[in-house]
N, CA, C and O atoms as a DFTB+ gen file, in Angstrom:
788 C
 N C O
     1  1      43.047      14.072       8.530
     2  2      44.076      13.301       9.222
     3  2      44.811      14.197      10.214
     4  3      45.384      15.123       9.639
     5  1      44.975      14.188      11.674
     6  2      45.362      14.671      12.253
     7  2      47.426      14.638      12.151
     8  3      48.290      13.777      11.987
     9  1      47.384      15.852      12.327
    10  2      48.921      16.235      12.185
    11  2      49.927      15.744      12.739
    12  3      49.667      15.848      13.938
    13  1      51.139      15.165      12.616
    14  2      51.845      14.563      13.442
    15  2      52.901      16.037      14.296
    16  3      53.100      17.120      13.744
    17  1      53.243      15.784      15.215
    18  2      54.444      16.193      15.975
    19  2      55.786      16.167      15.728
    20  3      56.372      15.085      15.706
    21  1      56.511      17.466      15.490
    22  2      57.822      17.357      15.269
    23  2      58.944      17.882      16.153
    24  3      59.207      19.067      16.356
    25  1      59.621      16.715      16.694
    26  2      60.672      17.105      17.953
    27  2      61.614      18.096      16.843
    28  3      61.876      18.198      15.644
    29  1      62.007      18.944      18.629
    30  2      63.306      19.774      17.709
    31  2      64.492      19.161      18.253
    32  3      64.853      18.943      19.410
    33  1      64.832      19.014      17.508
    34  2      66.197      17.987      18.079
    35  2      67.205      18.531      19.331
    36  3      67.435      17.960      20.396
    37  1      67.686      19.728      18.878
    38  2      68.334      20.862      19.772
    39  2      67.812      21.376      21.142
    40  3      68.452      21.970      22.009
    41  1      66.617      21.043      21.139
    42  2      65.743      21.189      22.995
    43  2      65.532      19.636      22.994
    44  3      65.623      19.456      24.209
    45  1      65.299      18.308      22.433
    46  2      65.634      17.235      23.233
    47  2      67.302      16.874      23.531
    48  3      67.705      16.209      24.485
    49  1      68.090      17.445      22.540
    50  2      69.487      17.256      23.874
    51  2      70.005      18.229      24.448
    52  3      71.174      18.285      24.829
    53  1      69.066      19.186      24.570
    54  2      69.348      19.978      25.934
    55  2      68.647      19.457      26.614
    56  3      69.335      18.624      27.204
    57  1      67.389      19.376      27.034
    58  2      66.457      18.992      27.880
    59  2      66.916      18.055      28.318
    60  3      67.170      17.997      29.521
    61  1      67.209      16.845      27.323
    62  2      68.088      15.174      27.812
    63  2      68.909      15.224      28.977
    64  3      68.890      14.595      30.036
    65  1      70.062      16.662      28.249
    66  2      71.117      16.608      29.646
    67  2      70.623      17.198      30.994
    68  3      71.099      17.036      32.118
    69  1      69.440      17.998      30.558
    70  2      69.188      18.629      31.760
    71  2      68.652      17.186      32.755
    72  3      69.134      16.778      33.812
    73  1      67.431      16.617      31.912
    74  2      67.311      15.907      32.736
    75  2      67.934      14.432      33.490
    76  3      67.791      14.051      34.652
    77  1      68.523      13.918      32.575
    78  2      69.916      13.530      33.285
    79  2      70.445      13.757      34.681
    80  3      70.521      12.834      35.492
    81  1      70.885      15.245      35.007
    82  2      71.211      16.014      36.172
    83  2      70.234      15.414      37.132
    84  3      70.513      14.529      37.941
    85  1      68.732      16.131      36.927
    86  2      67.344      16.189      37.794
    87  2      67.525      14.869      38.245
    88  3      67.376      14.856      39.467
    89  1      67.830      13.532      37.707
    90  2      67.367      11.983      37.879
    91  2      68.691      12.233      39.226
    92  3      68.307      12.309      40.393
    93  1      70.122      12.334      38.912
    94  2      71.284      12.385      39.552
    95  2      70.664      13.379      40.833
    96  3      70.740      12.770      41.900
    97  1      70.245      14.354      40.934
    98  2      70.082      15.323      42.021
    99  2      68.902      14.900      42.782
   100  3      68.807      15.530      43.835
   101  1      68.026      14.088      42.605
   102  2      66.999      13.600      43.410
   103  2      67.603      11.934      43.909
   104  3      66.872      11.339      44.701
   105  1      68.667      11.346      43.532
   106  2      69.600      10.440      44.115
   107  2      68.960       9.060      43.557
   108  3      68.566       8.165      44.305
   109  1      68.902       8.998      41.957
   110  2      68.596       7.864      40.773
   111  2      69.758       8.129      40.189
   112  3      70.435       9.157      40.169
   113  1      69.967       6.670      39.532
   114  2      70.609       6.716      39.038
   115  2      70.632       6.568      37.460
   116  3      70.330       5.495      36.937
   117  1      70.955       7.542      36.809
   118  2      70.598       7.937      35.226
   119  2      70.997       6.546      33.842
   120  3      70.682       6.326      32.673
   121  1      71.832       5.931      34.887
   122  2      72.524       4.604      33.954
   123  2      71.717       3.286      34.478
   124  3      72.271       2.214      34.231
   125  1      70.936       3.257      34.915
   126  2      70.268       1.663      35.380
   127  2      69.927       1.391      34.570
   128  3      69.929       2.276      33.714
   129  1      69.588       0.559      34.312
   130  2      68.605      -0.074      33.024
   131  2      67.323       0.555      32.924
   132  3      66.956       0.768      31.768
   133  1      66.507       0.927      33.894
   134  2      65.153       1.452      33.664
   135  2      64.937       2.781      33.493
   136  3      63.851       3.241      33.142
   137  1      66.147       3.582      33.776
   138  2      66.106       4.717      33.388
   139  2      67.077       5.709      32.294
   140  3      67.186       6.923      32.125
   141  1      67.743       4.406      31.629
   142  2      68.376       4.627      30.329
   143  2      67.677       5.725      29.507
   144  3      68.180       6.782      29.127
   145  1      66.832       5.424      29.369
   146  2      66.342       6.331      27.908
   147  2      64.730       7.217      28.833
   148  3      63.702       7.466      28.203
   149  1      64.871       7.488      30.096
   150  2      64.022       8.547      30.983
   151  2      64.562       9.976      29.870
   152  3      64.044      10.453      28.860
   153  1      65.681      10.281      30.548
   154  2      65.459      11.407      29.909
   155  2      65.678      12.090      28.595
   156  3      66.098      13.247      28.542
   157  1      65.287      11.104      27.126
   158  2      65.413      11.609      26.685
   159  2      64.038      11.387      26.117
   160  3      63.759      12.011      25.093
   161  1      62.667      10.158      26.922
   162  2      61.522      10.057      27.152
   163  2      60.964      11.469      27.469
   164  3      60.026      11.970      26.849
   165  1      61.618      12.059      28.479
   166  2      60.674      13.056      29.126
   167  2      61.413      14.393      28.457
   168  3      60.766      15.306      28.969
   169  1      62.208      14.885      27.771
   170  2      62.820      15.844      26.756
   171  2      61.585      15.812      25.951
   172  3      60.822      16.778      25.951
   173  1      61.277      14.396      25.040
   174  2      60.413      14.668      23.947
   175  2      58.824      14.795      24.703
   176  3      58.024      15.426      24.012
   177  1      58.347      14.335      25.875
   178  2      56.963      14.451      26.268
   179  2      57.102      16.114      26.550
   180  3      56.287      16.866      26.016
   181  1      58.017      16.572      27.288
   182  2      57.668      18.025      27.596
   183  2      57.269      18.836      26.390
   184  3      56.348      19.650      26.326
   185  1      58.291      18.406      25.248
   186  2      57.537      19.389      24.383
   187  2      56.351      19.313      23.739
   188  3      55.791      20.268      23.201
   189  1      55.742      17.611      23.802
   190  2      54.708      17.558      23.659
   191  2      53.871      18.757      24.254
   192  3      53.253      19.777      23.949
   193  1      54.250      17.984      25.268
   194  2      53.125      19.123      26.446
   195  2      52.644      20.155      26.626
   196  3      51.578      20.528      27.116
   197  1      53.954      20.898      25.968
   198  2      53.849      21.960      25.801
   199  2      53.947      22.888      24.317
   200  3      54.280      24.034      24.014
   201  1      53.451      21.670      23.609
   202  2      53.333      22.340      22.025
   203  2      52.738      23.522      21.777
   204  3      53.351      24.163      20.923
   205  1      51.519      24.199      22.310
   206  2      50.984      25.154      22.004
   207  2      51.293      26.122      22.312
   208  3      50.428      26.895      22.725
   209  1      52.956      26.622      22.244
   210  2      54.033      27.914      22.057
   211  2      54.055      27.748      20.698
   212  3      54.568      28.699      20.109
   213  1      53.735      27.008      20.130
   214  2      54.407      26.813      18.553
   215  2      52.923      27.055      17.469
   216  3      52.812      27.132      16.246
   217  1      51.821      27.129      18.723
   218  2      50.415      27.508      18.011
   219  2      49.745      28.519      18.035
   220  3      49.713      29.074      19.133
   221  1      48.868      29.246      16.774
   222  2      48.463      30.463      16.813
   223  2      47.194      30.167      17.021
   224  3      46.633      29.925      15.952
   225  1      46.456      30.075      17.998
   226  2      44.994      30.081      18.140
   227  2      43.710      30.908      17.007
   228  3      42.630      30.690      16.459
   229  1      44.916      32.107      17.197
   230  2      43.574      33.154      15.959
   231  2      43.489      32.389      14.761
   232  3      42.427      32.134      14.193
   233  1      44.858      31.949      14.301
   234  2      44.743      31.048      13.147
   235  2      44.081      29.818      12.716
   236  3      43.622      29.620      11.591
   237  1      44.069      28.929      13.800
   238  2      43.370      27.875      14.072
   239  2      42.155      28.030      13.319
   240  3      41.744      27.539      12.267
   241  1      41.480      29.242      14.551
   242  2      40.009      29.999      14.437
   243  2      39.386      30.702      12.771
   244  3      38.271      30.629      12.256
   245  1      40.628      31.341      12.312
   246  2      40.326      31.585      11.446
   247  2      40.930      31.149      10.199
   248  3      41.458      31.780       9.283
   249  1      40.661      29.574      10.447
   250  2      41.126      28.986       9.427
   251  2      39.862      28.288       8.775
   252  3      39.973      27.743       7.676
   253  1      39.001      28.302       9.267
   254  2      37.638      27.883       9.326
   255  2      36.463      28.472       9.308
   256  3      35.516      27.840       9.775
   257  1      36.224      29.906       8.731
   258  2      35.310      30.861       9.153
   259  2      34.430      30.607       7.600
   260  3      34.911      30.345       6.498
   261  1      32.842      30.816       8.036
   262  2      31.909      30.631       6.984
   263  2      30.980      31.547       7.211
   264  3      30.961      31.947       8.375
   265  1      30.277      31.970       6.559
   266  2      29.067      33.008       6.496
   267  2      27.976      32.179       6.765
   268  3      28.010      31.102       6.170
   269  1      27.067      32.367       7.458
   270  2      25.867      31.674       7.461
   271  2      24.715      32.688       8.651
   272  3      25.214      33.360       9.554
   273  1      23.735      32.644       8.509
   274  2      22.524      33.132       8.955
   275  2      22.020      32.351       9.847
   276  3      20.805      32.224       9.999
   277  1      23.028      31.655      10.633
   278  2      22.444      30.841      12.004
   279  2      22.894      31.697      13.434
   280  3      23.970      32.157      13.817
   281  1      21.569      31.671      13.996
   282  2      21.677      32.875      15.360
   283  2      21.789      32.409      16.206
   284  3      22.257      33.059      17.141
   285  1      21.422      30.968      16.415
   286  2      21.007      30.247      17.954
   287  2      22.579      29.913      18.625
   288  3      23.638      30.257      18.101
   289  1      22.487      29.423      19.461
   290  2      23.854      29.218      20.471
   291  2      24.282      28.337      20.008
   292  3      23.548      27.461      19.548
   293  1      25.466      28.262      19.969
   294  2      26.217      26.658      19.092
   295  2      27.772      26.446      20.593
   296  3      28.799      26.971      21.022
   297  1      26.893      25.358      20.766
   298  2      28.149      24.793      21.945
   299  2      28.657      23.349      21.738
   300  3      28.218      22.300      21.267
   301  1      29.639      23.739      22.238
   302  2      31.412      22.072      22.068
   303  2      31.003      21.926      23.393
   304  3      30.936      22.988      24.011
   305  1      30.747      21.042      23.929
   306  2      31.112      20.607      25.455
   307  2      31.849      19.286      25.180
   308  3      31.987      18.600      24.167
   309  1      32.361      19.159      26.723
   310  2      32.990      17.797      27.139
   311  2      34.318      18.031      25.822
   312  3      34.597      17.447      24.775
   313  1      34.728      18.896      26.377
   314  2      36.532      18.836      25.236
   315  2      37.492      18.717      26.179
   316  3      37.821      19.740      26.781
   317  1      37.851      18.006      26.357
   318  2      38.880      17.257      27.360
   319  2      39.940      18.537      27.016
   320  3      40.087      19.273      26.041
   321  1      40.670      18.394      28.477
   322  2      41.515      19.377      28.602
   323  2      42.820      18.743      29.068
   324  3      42.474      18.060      30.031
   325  1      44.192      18.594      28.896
   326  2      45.235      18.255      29.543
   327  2      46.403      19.507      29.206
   328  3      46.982      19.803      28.161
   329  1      46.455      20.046      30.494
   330  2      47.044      20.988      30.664
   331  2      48.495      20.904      32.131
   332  3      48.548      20.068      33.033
   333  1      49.229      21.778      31.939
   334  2      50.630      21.744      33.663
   335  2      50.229      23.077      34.109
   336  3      49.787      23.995      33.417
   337  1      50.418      23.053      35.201
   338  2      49.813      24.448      36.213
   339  2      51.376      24.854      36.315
   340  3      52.388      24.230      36.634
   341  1      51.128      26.116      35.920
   342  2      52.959      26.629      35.995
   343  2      53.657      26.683      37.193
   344  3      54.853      26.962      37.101
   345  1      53.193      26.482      38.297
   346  2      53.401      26.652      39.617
   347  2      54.286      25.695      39.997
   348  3      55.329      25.986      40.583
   349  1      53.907      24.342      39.664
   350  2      54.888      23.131      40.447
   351  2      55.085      22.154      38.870
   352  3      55.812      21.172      38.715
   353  1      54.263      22.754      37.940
   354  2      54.874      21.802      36.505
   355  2      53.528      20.304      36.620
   356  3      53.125      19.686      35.635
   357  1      53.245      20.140      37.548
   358  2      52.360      19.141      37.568
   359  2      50.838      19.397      36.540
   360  3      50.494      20.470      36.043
   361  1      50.319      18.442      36.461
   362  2      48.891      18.071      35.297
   363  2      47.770      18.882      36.230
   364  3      47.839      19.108      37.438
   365  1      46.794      19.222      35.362
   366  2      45.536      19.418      35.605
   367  2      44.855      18.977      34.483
   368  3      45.434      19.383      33.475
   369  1      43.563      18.112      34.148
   370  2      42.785      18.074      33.581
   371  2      41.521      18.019      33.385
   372  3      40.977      18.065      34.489
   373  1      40.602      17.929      32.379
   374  2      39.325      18.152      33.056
   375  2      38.388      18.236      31.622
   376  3      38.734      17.557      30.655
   377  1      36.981      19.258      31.539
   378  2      36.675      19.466      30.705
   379  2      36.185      20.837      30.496
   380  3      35.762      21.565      31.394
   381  1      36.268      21.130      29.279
   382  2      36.186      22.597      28.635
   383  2      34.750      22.587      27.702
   384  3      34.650      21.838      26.730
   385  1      33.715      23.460      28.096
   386  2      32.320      23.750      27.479
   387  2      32.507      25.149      26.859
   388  3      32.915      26.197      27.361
   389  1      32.069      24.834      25.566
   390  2      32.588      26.467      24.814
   391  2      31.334      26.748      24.033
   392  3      30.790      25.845      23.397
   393  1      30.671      28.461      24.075
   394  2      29.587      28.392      23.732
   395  2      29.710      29.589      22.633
   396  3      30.865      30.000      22.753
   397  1      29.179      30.190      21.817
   398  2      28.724      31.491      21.121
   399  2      27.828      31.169      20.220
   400  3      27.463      30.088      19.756
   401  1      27.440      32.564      19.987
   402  2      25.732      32.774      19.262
   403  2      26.599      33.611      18.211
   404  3      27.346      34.544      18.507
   405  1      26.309      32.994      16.643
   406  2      26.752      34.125      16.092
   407  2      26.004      34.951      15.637
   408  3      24.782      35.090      15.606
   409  1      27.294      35.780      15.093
   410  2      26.381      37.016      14.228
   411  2      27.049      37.436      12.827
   412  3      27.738      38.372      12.422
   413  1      26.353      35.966      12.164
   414  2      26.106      35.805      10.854
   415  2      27.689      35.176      10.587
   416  3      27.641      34.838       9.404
   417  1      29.100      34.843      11.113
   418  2      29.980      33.930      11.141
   419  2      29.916      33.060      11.957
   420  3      29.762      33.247      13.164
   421  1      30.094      31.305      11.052
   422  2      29.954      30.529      12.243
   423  2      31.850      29.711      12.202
   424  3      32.808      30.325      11.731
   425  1      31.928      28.602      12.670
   426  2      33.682      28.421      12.590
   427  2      33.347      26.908      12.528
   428  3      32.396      26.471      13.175
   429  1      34.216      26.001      11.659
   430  2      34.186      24.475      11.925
   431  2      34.405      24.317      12.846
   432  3      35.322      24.922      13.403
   433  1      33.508      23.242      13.556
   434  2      33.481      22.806      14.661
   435  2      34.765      22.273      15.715
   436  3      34.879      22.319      16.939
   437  1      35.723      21.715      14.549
   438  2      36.745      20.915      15.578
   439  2      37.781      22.003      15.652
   440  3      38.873      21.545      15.989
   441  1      37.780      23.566      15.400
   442  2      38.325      24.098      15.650
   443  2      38.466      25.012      17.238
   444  3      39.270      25.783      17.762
   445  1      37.278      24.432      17.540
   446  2      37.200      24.891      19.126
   447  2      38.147      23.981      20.078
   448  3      39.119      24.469      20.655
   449  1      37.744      22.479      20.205
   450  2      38.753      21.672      20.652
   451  2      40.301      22.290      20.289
   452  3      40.979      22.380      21.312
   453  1      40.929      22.684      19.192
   454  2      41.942      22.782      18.566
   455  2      42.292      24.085      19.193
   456  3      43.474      24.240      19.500
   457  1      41.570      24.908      19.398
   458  2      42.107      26.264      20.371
   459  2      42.617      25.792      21.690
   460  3      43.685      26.074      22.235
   461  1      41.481      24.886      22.168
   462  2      41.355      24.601      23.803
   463  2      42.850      24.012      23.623
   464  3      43.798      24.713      23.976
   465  1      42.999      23.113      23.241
   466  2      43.926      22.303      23.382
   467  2      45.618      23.361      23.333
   468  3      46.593      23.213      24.070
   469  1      45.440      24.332      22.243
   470  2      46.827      25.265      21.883
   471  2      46.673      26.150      23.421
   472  3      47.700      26.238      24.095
   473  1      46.060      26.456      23.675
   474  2      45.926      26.664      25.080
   475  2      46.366      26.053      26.212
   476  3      47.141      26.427      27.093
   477  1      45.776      25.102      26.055
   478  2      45.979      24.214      27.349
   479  2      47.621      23.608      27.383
   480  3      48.215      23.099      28.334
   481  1      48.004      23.814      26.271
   482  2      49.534      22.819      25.755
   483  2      50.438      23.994      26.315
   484  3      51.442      24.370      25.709
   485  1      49.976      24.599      27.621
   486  2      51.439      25.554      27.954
   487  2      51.526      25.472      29.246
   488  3      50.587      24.867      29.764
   489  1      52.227      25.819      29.863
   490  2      52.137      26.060      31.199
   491  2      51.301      27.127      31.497
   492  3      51.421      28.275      31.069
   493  1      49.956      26.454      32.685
   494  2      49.144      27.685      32.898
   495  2      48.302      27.455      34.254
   496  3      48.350      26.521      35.054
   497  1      47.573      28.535      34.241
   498  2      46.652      28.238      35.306
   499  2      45.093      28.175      34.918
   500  3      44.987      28.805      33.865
   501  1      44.307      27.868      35.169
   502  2      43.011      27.750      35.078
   503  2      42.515      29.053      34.904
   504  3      41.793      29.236      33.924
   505  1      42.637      29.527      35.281
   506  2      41.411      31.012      35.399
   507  2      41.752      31.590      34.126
   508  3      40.860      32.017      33.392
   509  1      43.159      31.650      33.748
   510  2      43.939      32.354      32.753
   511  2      43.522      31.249      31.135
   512  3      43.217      31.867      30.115
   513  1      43.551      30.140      31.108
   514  2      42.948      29.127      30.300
   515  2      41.746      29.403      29.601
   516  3      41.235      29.436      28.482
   517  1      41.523      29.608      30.958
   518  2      39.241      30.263      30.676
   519  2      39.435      31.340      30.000
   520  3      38.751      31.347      28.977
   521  1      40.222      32.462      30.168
   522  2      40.006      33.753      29.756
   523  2      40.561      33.768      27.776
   524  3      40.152      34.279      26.734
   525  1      41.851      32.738      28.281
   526  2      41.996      33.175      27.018
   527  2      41.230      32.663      25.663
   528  3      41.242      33.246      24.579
   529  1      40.465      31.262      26.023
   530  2      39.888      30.605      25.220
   531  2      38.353      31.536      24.898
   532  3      37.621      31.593      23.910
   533  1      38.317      32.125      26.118
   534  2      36.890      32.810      25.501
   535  2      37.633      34.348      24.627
   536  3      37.254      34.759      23.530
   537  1      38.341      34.744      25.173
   538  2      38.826      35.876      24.078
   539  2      39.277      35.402      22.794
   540  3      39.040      36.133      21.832
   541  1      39.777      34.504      22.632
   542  2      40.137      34.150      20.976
   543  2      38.798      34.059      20.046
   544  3      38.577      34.430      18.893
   545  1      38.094      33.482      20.917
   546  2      36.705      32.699      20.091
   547  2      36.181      34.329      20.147
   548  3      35.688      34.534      19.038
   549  1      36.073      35.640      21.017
   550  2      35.394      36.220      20.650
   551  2      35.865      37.497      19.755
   552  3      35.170      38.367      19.229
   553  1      36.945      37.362      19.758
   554  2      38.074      38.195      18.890
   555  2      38.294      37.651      17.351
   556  3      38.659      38.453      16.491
   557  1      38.061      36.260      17.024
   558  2      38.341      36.045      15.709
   559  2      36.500      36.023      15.086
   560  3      36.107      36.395      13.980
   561  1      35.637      35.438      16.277
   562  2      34.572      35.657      15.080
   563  2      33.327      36.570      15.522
   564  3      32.197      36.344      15.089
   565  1      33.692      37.920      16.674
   566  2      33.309      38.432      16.695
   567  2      31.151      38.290      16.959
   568  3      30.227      38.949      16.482
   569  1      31.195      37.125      17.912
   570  2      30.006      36.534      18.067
   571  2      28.877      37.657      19.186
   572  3      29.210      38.266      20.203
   573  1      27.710      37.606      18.606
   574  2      26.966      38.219      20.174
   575  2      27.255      37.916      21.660
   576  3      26.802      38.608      22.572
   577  1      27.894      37.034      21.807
   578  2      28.519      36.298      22.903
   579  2      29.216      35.140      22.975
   580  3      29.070      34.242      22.146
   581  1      30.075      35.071      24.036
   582  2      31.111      34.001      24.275
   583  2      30.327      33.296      25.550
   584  3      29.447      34.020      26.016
   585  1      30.479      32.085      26.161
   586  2      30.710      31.328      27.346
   587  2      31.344      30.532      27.167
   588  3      31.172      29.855      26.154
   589  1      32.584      30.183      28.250
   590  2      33.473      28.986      29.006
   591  2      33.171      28.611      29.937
   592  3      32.865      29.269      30.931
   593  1      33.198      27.286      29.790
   594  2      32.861      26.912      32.004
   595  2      34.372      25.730      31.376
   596  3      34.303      24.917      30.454
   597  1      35.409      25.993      32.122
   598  2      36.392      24.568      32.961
   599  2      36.219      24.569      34.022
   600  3      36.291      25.368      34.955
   601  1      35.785      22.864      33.744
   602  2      35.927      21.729      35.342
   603  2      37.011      20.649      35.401
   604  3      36.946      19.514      34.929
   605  1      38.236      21.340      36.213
   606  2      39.165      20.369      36.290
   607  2      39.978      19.920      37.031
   608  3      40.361      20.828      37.769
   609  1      40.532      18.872      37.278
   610  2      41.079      18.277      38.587
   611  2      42.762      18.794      38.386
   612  3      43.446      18.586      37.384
   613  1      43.148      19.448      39.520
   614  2      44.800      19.570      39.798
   615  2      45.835      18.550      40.654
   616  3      45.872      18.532      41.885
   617  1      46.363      18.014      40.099
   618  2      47.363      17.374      40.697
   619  2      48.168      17.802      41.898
   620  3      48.445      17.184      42.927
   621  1      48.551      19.342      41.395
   622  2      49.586      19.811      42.285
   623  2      48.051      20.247      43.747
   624  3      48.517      21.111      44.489
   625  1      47.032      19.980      44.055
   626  2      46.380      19.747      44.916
   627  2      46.003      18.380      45.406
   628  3      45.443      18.376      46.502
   629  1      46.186      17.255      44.844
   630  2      45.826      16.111      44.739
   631  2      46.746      15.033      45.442
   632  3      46.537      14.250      46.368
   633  1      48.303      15.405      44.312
   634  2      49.259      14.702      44.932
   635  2      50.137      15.366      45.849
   636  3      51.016      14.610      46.262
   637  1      50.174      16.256      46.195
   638  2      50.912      17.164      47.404
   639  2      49.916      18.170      48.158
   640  3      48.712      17.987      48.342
   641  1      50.643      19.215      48.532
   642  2      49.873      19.967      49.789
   643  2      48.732      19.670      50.321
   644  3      48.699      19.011      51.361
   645  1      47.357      20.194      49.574
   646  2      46.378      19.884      50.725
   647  2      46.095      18.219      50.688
   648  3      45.554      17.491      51.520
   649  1      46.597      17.972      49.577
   650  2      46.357      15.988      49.210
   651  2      44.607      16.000      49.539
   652  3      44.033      15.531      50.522
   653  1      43.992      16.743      48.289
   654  2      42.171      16.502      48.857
   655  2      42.350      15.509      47.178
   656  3      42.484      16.347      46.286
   657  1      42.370      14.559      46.793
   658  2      41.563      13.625      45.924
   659  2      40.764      14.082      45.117
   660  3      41.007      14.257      43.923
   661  1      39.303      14.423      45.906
   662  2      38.486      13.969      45.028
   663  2      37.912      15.605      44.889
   664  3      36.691      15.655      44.737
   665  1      38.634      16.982      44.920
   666  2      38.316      18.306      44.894
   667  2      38.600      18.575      43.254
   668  3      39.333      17.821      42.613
   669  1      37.998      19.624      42.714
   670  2      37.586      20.232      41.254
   671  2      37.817      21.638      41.399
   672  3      37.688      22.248      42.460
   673  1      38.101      22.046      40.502
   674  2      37.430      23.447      40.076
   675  2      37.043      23.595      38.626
   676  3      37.440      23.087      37.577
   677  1      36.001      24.592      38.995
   678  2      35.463      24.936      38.057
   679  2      35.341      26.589      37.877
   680  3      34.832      27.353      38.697
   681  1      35.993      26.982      36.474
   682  2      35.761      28.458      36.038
   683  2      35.122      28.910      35.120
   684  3      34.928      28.060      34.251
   685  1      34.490      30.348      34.801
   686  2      33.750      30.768      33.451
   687  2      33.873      31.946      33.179
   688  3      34.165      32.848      33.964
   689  1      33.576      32.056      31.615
   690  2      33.968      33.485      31.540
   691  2      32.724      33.765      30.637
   692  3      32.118      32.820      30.132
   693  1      32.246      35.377      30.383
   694  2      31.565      35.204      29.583
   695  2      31.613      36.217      29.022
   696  3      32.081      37.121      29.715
   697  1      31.241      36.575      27.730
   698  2      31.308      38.010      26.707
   699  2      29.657      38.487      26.158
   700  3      28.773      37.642      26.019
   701  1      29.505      39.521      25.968
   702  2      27.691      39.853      25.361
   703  2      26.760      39.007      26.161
   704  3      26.663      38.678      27.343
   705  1      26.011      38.750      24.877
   706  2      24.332      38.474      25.552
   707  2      24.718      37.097      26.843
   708  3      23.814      36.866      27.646
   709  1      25.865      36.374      26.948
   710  2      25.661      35.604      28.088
   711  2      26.142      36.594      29.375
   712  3      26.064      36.055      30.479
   713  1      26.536      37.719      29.345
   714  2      26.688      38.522      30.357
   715  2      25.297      39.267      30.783
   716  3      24.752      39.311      31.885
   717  1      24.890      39.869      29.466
   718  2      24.012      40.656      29.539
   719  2      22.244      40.147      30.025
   720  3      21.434      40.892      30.577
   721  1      22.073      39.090      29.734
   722  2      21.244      38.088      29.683
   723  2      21.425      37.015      30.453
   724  3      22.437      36.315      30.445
   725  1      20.023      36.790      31.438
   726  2      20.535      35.893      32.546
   727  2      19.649      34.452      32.279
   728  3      19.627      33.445      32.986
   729  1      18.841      34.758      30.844
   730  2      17.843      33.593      30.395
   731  2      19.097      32.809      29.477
   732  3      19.002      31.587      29.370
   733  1      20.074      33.395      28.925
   734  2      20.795      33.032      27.792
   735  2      21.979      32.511      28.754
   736  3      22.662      31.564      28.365
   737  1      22.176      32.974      29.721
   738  2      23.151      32.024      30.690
   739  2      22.798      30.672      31.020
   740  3      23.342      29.673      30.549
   741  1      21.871      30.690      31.842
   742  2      21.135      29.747      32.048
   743  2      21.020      28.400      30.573
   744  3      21.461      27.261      30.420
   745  1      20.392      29.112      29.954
   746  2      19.652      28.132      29.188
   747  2      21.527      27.260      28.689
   748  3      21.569      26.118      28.231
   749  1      22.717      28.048      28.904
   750  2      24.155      27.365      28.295
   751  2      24.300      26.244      29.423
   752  3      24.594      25.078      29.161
   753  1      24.050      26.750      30.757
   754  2      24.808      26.140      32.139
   755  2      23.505      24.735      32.421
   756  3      23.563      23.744      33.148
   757  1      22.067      25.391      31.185
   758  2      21.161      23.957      31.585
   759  2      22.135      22.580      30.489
   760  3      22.350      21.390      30.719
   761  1      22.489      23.418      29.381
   762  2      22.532      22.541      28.246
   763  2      23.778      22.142      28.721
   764  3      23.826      20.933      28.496
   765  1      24.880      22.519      29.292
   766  2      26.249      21.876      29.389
   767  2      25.972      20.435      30.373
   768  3      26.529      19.344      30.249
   769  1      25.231      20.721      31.079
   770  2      24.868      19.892      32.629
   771  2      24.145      18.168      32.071
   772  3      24.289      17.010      32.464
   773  1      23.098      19.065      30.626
   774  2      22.249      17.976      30.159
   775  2      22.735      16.196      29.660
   776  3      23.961      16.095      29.696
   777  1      22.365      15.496      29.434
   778  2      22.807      14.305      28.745
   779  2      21.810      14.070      27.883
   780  3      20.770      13.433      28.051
   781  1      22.375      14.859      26.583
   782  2      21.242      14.576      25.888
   783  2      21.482      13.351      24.542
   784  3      20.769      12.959      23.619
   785  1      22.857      13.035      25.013
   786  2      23.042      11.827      23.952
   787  2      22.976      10.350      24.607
   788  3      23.104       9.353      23.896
């Protein structure tokens, strides 16, 4: 059963009043009827948003660790990502492909999503996202190799400055034999691409 969320009361009525102000300083008015209960809506979404200050990734990771004698590549693709680019506070989202080969530890599966996500739940940037998700995974189970590829759409490109729509990025990182090995790259960047369901 997935875990519920617990507001801290003391950052939604700070946040409340803050945002209060923000509604007043952009020239809304905080008492209309439709924006009665804005900010104390967007007090409790921020911390949603940004829950994964309150998460230990290594823990996550190694909350789930098993011994087993499986060598081949074991990849999560398509793990949805919703993340704020620290820059302007706006969304980016997208998807996160996570790969390693172990060596002789493998990790329950939904604990990869569960990193991505403690990750993604902060203010960040993409490149930095990629890096850290492949260092946790290769720091807690110590695999012959790591690969990340994120592909994801930014807002703060979308809905302001260059305003391009329909533009992506995509980043990767990689640790051991997917560095070292350009058959073992490949064969991750054929399988992420594939539709094999």
């Amino acid at each position: 059963m997935e875990e519920t969320f617990q507001y801290n009361q003391e950052t939604t009525d700070k946040l409340t009043e803050i945002y209060q102000e923000v509604l007043t300083s952009i020239g809304e008015d905080p008492n209309r009827e439709g924006l009665q209960k804005t900010p104390e809506r967007v007090a409790k979404a921020l911390q949603f948003l940004t829950k994964g200050y309150q998460q230990n990734p290594d823990d996550i990771m190694r909350s789930a660790l098993f011994h087993e004698d499986y060598s081949e590549m074991v990849i999560v693709k398509d793990i949805e990502v919703y993340s704020q680019c620290e820059h302007h506070m706006l969304p980016f989202f997208g998807k996160a492909h996570v790969a390693y080969i172990p060596n002789g530890t493998i990790v329950g599966l939904s604990k990869i999503p569960r990193v991505v996500d403690a990750y993604a739940r902060r203010l960040q940037v993409q490149e930095r996202l990629t890096l850290e998700i492949r260092d946790c995974v290769q720091r807690t189970l110590n695999p012959k190799g790591v690969a990340v590829v994120l592909e994801c759409s930014h807002m703060c490109m979308q809905m302001r400055g260059v305003e391009k729509q329909n533009s992506s990025t995509t980043s990767s990182a990689f640790t051991g034999l997917f560095l070292k090995n350009d058959s073992t790259r490949k064969e991750f960047i054929d399988l992420i691409q594939a539709k094999l369901h």
